[in-house]
N, C-alpha and C positions, 0 to 999 in steps of 0.2 A: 244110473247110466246117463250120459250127457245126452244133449238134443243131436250133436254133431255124430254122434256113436251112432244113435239113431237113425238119424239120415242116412248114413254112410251102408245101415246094415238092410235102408228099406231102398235104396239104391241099388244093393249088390243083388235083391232076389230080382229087379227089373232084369228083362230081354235086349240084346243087343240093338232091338229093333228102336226098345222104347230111352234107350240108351242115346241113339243116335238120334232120335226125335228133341230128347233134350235138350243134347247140345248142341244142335240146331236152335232151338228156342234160345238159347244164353247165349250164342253168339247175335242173334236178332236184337235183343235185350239193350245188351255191349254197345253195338253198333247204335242203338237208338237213342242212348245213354249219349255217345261221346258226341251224336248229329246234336243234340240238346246242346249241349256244354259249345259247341265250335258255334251254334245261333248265339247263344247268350254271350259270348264271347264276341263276336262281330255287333253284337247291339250294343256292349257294354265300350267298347275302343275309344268311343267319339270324346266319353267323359276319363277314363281310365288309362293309366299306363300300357303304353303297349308290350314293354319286357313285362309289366307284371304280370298279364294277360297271359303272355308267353309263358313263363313259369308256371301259374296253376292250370292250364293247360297241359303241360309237361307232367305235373302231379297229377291230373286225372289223368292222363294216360296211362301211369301207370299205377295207380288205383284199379284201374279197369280190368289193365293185365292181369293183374293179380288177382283180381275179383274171377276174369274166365278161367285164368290158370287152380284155381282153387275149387272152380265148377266142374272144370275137366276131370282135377283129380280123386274129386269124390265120384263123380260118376265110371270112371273108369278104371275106379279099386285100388288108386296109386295114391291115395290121399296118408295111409302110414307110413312109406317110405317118405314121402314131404316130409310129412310130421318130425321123422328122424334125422333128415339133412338139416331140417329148420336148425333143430334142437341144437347138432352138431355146431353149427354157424354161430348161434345164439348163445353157447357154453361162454366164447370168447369176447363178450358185450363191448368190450373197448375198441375193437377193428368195427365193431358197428358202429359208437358214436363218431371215433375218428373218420369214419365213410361219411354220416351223416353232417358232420363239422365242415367236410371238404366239400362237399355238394351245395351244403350252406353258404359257405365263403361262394364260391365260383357264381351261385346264382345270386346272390346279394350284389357281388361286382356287376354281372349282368345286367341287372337291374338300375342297379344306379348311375350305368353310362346315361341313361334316358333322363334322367333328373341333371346330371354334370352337365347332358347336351342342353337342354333347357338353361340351365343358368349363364352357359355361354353366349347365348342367343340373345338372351337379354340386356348382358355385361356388350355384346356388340351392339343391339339395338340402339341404346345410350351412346353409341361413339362414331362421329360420321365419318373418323379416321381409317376404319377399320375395314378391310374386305369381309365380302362371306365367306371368299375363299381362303384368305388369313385365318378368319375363326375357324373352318373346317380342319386345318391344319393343326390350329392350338386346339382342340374337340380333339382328333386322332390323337396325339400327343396325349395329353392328358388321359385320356381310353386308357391307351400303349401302358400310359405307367400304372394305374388302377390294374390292368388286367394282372403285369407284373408282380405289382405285392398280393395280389391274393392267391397267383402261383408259389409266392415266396414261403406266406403264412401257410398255407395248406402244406406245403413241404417242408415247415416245422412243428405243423400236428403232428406228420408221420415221423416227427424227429429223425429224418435227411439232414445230413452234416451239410451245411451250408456252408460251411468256411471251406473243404475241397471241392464244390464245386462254384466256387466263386472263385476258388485259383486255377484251378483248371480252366475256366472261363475266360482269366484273363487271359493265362497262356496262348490258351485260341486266338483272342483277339488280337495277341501282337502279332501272330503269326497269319491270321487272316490280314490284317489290316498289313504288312509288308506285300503279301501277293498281292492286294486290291487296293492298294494305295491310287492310284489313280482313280478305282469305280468310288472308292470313297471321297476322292476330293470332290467330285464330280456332283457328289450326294447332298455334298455338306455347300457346296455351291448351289445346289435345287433346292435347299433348305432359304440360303440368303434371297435367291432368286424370287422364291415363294411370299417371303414378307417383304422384299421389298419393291417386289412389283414395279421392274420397269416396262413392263407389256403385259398382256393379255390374249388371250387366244382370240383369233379376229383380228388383232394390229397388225397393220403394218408398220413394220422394221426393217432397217440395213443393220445386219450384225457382222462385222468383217466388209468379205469381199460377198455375203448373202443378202440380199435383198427378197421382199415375200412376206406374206402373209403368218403369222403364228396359227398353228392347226392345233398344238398339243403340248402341254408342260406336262413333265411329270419331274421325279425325284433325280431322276438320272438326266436326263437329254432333254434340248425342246427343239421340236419337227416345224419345220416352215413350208411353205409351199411357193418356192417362187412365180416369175410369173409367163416362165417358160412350161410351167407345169410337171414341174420339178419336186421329187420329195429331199429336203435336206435336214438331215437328221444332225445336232449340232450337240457336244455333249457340254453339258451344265460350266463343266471345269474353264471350259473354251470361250462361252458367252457371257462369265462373269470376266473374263481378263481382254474380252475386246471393248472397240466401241460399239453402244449400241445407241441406235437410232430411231427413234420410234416417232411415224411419220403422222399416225393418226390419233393421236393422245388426246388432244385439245380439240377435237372433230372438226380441222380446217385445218388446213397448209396452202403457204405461200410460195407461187411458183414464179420463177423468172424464164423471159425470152427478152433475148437480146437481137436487135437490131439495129445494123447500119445506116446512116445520111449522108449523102454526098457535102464535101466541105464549102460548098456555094449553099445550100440549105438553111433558110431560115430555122433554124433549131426550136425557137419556139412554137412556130407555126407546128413542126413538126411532133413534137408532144403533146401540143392539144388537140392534133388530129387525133393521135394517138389513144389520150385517155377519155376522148369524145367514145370512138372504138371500142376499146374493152369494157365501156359500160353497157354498150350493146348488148356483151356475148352471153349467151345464157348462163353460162356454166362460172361464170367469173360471179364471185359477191362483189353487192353496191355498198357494204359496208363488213369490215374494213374496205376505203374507196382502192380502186387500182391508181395504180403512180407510175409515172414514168420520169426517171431519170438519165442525165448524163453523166457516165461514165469514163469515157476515159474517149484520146484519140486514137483512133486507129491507125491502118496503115495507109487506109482507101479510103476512110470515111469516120464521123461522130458515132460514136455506137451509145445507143440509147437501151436503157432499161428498162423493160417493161413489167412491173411488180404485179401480181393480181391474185387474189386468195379463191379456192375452192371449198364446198363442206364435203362433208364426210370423205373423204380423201379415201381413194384409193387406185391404184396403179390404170386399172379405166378413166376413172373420172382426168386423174392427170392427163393421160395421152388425149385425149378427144378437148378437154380442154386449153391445151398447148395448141393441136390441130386449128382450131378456132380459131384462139388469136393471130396464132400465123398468116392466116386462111384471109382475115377479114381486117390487119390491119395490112397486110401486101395490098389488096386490093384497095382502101382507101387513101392507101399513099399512091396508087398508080393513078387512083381519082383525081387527089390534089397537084398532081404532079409531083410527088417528093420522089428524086430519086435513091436507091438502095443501088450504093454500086457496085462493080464487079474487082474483084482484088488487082491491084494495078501497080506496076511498077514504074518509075521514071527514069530514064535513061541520058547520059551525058558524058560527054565526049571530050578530054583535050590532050594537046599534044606532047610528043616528047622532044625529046633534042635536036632528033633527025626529022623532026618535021612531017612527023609520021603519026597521025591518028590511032590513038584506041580511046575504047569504052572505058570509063568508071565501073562501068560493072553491068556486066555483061546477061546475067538472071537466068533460072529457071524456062525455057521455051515457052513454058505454061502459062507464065505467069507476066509474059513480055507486053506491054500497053503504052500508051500514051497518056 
């Protein structure tokens, strides 16, 4: 007589009472069992893989299972019916190893993202060309296809005809990809978008007629935030075939204000007032220096350039830094006496045949001066 026969028959003269005391005690057991195995496991992570952690984890659990499930059933008389399900199951040993094969494959794939991710990391560490967010993309990628063939493999354990559901598959795809031709262009635009990184979430960009801040890429669309506090959702397909502007790339932008000088104005005078001024202003860098040029003649006056670079650029720092130069070169030109004139027209008069006066040209009411 076996030991298990044994047990099984010094079990069945036990009391319901002393029944349920046991398996009390085996679930206490179990549970003390797996708190062991989940410590050693958090102590073991720092040096050890973490999928593979995750796997023999997964095999004790259900080691465990089977260990209560096998407690339960001898104590509570059902341990021969097991015995003959087992058997039954176990007549047919090839559906076990091809189970056991495919569980193999699945967690092997598993696992080896965690070592693929590691040699990506490293293959980027070596190249200062490369984002993290490039590598994360070629990481998923990579994943994507790994997970693929070991769904492929496993479905040629179970000898699944792969050739109709590879035509089947494609059929789909011609027929999805005609209805979602646009979400795919879209996709395969968030794909170039992604490597070739003309922004960043945080820059500031003008894409079209959007100006604002970048909140979010993803595969599909990228969301900006203008700076009316605006969500603008812009889909991929749209931002690869516009212009795009990206303000804060190089963490400084150069901004211009233009202002007018009366045509009696010493011009030079007036530009070194000028760039005396914007070295002042807080918000202006002293190098690159601010410059001011001239540009062109006006209608009423010399219109001078004023060039002046800010860092970390963003649609604040712009406006208060424009405010500024405005602010404080108006006021040093009202120091030196330079004047900024007001839009003025000249008016002239002569006659025609009869002797009779008109205007040259007569203007806008508004805009009527001397």
């Amino acid at each position: 007589m076996s030991a298990l026969t044994q047990l099984t028959e010094a079990v069945q003269a036990l009391g319901p009472v002393e029944r349920t005391v046991l398996s009390a005690a085996a679930l206490v057991l179990l549970a003390l069992g797996w708190r062991a195995a989940r410590r050693f496991a958090s102590a073991a992570r720092e040096n050890r893989s973490d999928r593979l952690l995750d796997v023999l984890l997964i095999v004790l659990a259900v080691a465990f299972l089977a260990l209560g499930a096998e407690a339960f059933l001898v104590l509570w008389g059902a341990h021969p019916l097991a015995v003959d399900a087992v058997k039954a199951v176990t007549a047919r040993a090839e559906l076990g190893v091809r189970f056991l094969i495919t569980l193999g494959l699945l967690a092997g794939a598993y696992v080896f993202t965690e070592f693929l991710h590691g040699r990506v990391d490293d293959f980027v560490a070596a190249r200062e060309n490369i984002t993290d967010h490039q590598a994360e993309i070629t990481f998923r990628l990579l994943q994507i296809t790994l997970y693929i063939g070991a769904l492929i493999t496993a479905l040629g354990v179970w000898n699944v005809n792969l050739s109709g559901l590879l035509i089947g598959a494609g059929f789909a795809g011609i027929v999805f990809g005609m209805a979602a031709r646009q979400t795919l262009g879209a996709v395969i635009a968030g794909f170039v978008l992604m490597f070739a990184r003309p922004f960043e979430i945080g820059d500031w960009v003008k894409i079209g007629d959007n100006d604002g801040i970048v909140t979010d890429i993803t595969i599909v669309n990228t969301r900006i935030q203008t700076f009316d506090g605006e969500y603008v959702m812009l889909p991929n397909d749209y931002v690869g075939s516009e212009e795009v502007v990206n303000r804060s790339r190089k963490g400084r932008l150069r901004l211009h204000v233009e202002v007018g000088v009366d045509y009696t104005t010493d011009v030079d005078h007036a530009i070194e007032v000028a760039e005396e001024t914007l070295k002042d202003v807080d918000d202006v860098l002293t190098v690159p220096q601010p410059q001011v040029v001239l540009t062109e003649f006006g209608d009423s006056a010399v219109v001078l350039d004023l060039r002046f670079w800010i860092d970390k650029p963003s649609a604040r720092r712009k406006w208060r830094a424009q405010t500024a130069v405005i602010s404080r070169v108006h006021e040093a030109f009202r120091e030196e006496g330079i004047t900024i004139p007001f839009p003025q027209r000249e008016l002239s008069a002569r006659q025609n045949g009869l002797g009779a006066t008109i205007p040259d040209d007569y203007g806008p009411a508004g805009d009527e001066g001397e």
